[in-house]
C-alpha positions, 0 to 999 in steps of 0.5 A: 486092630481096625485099619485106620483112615487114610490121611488128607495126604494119602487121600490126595495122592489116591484121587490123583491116581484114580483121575489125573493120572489116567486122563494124562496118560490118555493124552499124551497116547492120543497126542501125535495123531490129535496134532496131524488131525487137528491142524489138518482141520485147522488147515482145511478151516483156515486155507493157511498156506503155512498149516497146510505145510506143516501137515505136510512136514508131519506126513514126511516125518511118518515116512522117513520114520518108516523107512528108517524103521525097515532099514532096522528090520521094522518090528524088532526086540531091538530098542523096546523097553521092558513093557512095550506092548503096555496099552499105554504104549500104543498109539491111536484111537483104540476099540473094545475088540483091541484094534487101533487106528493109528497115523504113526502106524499107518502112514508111518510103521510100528517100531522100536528103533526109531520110536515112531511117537518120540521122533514124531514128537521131536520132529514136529517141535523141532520144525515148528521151533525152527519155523519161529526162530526164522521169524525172528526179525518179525517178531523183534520189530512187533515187539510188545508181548509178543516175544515173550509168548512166543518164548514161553511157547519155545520153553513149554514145546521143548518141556513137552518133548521133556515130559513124553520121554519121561512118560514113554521112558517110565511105562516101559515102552523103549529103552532111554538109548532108543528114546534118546536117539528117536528125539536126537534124529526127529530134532534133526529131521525137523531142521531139515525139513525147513529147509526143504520147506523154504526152499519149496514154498517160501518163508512164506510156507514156514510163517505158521505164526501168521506175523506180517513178514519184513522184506528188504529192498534187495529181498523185494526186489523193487527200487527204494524212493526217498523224499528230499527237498526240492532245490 
């Protein structure tokens, strides 16, 4: 019997898998080292002071994750997953002649334990978050949309973080303990990053919104005057 043509649904899924799929699957690969580079650029671009730090608190994250990756033994079975040397499971840019360029394994190191993209991951969002919820009596003031968007930010970061578990989970990259983990230390990480951050540059360092920072009298460090009548 002749094979009968595909219906509209089967013919959806097939173009979703032939296009979609792929190009997701690429992005979420490239993304840690898409974030350094491109808020580096935006960094240099800009002269932020704020972005600038960031990019730092990117490069430390790669380090502690490679010092934690050779206290586990570097590259080991420990944590990896059933297809963890998937293409789709390494990061950086890649060539025809299968070498890649990758931050995370560069400044950071290859692992299993932690996962160097998950902690990566989890760490930046977890910084960026934190440096948010520090402005919060800015945002408060500014009113208007602005705290919704910087809500909606907070959601769509954490849904991120979400869907790159599920991503690395499901390709067979690492185990889901070790993914767990990997997010659980770069959450934790991040947090105390800011702190460090603050301590070394200021709120001003963690303002990565750019909102006009709020200060009280006793934070200014300047005397307060107050109009009255005249007797």
């Amino acid at each position: 019997m002749p094979a009968s043509d595909p219906t509209l649904y089967e013919k959806i899924v097939t173009s979703f898998q032939r296009t979609i799929v792929p190009v997701a699957v690429e992005t979420l690969r490239l993304l840690p080292d898409s974030v350094v580079l491109g808020t580096g650029l935006l960094a240099m671009i800009s002269l932020c002071k704020s972005y600038g730090v960031l990019v730092l608190a990117m490069v430390e994250l790669m380090i502690v994750q490679r010092l934690a990756a050779s206290a586990v033994g570097g590259i080991s079975p420990i944590g990896a997953g059933h297809d963890a040397l998937h293409q789709s499971c390494q990061p950086g840019m890649a060539f025809s002649n299968n070498m890649r360029i990758s931050l995370l394994e560069t400044i950071g190191k290859p692992s299993f334990f932690p996962s160097p993209t998950m902690f990566f991951v989890a760490g930046t969002v977890s910084y960026m978050i934190g440096s948010v919820k520090e402005f919060g009596r800015e945002i408060k003031a500014l009113g208007g949309d602005l705290t919704t968007r910087t809500t909606a930010g907070i959601v769509l970061s954490s849904f991120l973080v979400f869907v790159m578990m599920v991503f690395r989970y499901s390709y067979g990259c690492e185990t889901f303990e070790t993914l767990l983990m990997s997010l659980v230390l770069g959450a934790i990480m991040g947090i105390l990053l800011i702190f460090q951050n603050k301590a070394l540059f200021g709120r001003e360092g963690l303002n990565i919104l750019n909102l006009p920072m709020i200060k009280t009298v006793e934070e200014s460090n300047a005397p307060m005057f107050v109009c009255a009548p005249s007797k």
